[in-house]
Every structure is written in C-alpha cells, then in structure tokens.
C-alpha positions as CSV (number, residue, x, y, z in Angstrom):
1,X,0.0,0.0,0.0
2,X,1.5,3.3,-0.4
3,X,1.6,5.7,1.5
4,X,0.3,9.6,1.8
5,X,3.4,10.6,2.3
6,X,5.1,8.6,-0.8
7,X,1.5,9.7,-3.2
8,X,2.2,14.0,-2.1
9,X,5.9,14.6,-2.1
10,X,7.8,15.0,-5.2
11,X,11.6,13.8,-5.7
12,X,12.5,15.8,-9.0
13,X,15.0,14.1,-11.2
14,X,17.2,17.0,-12.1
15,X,17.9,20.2,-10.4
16,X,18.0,22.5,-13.0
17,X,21.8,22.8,-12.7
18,X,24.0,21.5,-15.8
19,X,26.4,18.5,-15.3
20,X,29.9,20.6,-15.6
21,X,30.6,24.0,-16.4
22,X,33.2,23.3,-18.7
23,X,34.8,21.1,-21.3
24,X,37.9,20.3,-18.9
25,X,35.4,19.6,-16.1
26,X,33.0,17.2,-18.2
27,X,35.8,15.5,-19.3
28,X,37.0,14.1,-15.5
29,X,33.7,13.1,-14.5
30,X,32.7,11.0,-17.7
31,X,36.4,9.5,-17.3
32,X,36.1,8.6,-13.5
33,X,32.7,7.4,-14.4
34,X,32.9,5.0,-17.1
35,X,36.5,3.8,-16.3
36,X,34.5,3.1,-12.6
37,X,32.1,1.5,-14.7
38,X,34.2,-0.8,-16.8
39,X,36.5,-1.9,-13.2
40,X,33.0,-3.4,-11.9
41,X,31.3,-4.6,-14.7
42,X,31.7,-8.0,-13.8
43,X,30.2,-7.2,-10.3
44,X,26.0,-6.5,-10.7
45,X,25.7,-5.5,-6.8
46,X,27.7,-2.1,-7.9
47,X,26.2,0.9,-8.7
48,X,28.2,3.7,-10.7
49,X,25.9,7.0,-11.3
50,X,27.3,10.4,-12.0
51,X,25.4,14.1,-11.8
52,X,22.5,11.8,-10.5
53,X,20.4,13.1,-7.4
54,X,20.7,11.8,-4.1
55,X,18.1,12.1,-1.8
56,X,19.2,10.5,1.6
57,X,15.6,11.0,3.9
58,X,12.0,9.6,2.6
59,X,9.5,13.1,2.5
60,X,12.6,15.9,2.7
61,X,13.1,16.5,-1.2
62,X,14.8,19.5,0.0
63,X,17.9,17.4,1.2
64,X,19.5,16.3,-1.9
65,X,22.8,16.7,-3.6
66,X,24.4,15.4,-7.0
67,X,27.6,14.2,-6.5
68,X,30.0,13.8,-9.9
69,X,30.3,10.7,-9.5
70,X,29.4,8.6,-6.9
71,X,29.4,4.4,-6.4
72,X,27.0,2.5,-4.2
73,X,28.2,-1.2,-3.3
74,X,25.3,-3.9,-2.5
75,X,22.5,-2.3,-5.0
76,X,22.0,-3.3,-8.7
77,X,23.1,-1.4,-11.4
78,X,20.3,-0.2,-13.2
79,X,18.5,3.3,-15.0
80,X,17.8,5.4,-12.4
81,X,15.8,8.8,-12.2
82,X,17.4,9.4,-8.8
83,X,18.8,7.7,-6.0
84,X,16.6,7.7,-3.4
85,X,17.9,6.2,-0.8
86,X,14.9,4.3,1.4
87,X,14.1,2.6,-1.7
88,X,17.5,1.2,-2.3
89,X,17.8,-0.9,1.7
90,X,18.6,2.5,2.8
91,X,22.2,2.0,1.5
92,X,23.9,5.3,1.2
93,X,26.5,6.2,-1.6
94,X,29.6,4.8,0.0
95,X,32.2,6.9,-2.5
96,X,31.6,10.1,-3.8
97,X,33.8,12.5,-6.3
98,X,33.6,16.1,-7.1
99,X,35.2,17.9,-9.9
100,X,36.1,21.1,-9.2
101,X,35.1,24.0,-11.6
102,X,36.0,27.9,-11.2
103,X,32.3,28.6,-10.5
104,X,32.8,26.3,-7.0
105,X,32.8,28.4,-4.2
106,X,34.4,27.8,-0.8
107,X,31.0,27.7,1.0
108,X,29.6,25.0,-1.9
109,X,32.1,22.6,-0.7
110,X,32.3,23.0,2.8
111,X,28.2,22.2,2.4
112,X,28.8,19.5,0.2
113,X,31.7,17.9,2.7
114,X,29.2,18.5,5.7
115,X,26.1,17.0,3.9
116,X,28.7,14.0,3.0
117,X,29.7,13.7,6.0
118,X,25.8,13.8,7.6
119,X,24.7,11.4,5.3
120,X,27.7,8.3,5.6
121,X,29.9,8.4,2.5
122,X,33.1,6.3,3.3
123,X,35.6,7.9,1.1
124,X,35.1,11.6,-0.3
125,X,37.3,12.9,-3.2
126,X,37.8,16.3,-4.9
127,X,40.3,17.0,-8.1
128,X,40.4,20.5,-9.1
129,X,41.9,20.2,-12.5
130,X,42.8,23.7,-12.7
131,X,45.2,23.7,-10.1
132,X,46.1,20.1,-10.3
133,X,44.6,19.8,-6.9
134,X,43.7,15.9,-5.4
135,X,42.4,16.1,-1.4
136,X,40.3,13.2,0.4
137,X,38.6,12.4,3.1
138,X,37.9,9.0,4.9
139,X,35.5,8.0,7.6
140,X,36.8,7.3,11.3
141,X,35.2,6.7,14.1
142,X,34.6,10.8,14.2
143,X,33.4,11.2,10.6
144,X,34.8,12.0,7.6
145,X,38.4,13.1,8.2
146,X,41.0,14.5,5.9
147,X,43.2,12.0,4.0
148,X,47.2,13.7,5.5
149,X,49.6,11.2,3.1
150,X,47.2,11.3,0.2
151,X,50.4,11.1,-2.0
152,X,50.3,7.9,-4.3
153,X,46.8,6.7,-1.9
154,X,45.1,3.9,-2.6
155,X,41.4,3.6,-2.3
156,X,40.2,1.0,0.5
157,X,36.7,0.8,-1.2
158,X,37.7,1.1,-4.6
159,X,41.2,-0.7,-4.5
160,X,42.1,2.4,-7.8
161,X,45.4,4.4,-6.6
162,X,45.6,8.1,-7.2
163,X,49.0,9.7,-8.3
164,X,49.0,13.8,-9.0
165,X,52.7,14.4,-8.9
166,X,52.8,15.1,-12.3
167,X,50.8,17.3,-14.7
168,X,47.7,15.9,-13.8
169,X,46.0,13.2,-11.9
170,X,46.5,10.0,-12.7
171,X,44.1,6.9,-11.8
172,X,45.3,3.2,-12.1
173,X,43.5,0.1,-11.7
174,X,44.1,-2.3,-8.7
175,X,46.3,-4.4,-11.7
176,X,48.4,-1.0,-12.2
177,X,46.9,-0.3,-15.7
178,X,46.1,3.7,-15.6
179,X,42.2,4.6,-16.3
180,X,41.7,6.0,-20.2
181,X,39.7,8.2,-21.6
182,X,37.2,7.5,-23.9
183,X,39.3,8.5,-27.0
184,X,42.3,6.5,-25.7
185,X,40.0,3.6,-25.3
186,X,38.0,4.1,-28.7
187,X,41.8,4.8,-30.1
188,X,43.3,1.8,-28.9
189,X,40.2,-0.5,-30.2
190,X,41.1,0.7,-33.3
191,X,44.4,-0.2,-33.5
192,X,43.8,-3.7,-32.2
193,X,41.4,-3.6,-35.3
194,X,43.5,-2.7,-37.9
195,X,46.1,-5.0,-36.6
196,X,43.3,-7.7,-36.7
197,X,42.6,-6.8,-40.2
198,X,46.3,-6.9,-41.2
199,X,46.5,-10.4,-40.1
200,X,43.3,-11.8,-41.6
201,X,45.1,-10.3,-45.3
202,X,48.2,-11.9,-44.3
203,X,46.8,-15.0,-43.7
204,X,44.9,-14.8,-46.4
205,X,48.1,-14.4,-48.6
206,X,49.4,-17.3,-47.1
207,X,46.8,-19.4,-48.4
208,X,46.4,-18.4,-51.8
209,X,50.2,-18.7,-51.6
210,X,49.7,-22.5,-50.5
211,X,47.4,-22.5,-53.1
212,X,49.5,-21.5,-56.1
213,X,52.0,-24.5,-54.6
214,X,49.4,-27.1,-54.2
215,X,48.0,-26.2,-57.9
216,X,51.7,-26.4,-59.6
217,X,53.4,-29.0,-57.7
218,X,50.4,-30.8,-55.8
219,X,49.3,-31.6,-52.3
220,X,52.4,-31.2,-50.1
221,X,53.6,-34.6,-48.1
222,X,52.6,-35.1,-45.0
C-alpha cells in the first residue's frame, strides 16, 4: 500500500543545474565514471551513477545533492531517475567525487563535505583540474576526516590508486593499468582492429600462396 506521504511529495529528477561548467570539467567526470564502470562490470551488486540526485531522507526532497560521480556497493546497477535512498535498503553512496570547476565556491564545498559527511559516504574525493589539486577524506570513528599522506593513496573501497605528482592526476587500476579516456579507449580498439585486419590479409596471402604450390606441384607430403 502506499503511503500519503510517498503519493504528495515529489523527488524531481534534475535540479536544474547543468552537469559541468566546462569542457575540462566534463571530461574528469565522464572518465572517472565510465573507467569506474568498466572496473565493476563484472560485479551486478555495484552501482556507478554520475550528476545523479541523491536524496538520503524519505518526504525531505529539499535534502539532496548530486555528487559527480558517486558508487553505491550492494545495490543493482540499473536506469535510475534518482537515487533515493529508502528505496535502495537504505544504502547510502559509500564513495563520492567532485570535480572542481571555477564557479565552486568555498561555502559549496564545505556544504557538500558537511552533507557527506551527515549522510555516511566512506571515502570523499575532490580533483580540481585547474590547479592540479587531489584532497580526500575518509570516515573514522569521528566522521569524515581528511586523508594527511594522500600522495600515491590507494582507495580502501575502490582498490584504484591516485598519483598527482605530475601534470595531472592520474588513476590506475588495482592491476596497475592507468584509467583512459574515452578517445584512448575508442583509439586503442582501433588499433587492435586494424592490426586484426592486417592479419586476416596476411593470412589470407598465405593461403592463396599454398594455393599457387598445391595447384603447380600438388598436395604437399605429409
């Protein structure tokens, strides 16, 4: 039966605000996303969502937030309008990223860390890509506390390590491969395609050079 409550109050699926307010921006959160998405594709109990709204408390559309990207362990993946949470065992996003773009202000994130940190993500990351900026935060026993030596850290949840010494972040896969983007990725299929295709014409030149022996000197011993 449902309830008053669940037949009056409205959980709206966007909240009017775009997913990134630039190229370099956009171009972090679909990479974290999908690369996320292809490390736990084998896994259905994993959720991967990014710019999708969270709404943590049943009747209180007002508390909400869209993390980048964020990754729910023990619910199925799935479409989604939003996430909200008392439908899904009451499981909340247990990692969460943020993107940082010029137009963030310092109040935005220090709300976003506190509603994080309210609400029980595990593991909290921001990049600013700008500034070539990684920071973290991890929950103890007192919340969600700053990650100190986040220098080459690994993620406890996620098992990806994050390296930023360089000119940007990088992001490698519990085997040590580093995540792609989806040009790399699309680049590198293409590539394994043409060096398919080269083998199927060399192969094929093989045979119509056994061919050319069989028809002049006949079947070869065996």
């Amino acid at each position: 039966m449902v309830s008053n409550l669940q037949e009056t109050v409205v959980y709206p699926d966007s909240d009017g605000q775009p997913m990134s307010d630039n190229t370099k921006q956009f171009r972090w959160i679909v990479e974290i996303k999908q690369n996320l998405d292809w490390l736990f594709a084998s896994d259905p109990s994993v959720f991967v969502a990014g710019d999708l709204l969270w709404y943590p408390v049943e009747g209180r559309p007002e508390i909400r937030n869209a993390p980048d990207v964020m990754v729910v362990f023990g619910r199925p993946k799935g479409d989604r309008g939003s996430y909200q949470q008392w439908r899904e065992d009451n499981i909340p996003p247990q990692v969460v990223f943020e993107i940082l773009s010029p137009g963030n202000t310092k109040t935005e994130m220090e709300k976003k860390l506190l509603f994080y940190d309210r609400h029980q993500v595990q593991e909290y990351y921001i990049y600013d890509p700008d500034r070539n900026a990684f920071s973290g935060w991890q929950r103890t026993e007192d919340g969600l506390d700053a990650i100190g030596e986040i220098e080459n850290w690994t993620s406890p949840r996620l098992g990806i390590r994050f390296d930023w010494s360089g000119e940007e972040l990088q992001i490698y896969y519990p085997d040590g491969t580093r995540f792609r983007s989806f040009n790399e990725i699309n680049s590198s299929l293409e590539q394994e395609r043409q060096r398919a295709e080269q083998e199927r014409l060399r192969a094929e030149e093989l045979e119509a050079m056994l061919q050319r022996y069989r028809d002049r000197f006949g079947d070869l011993p065996e």
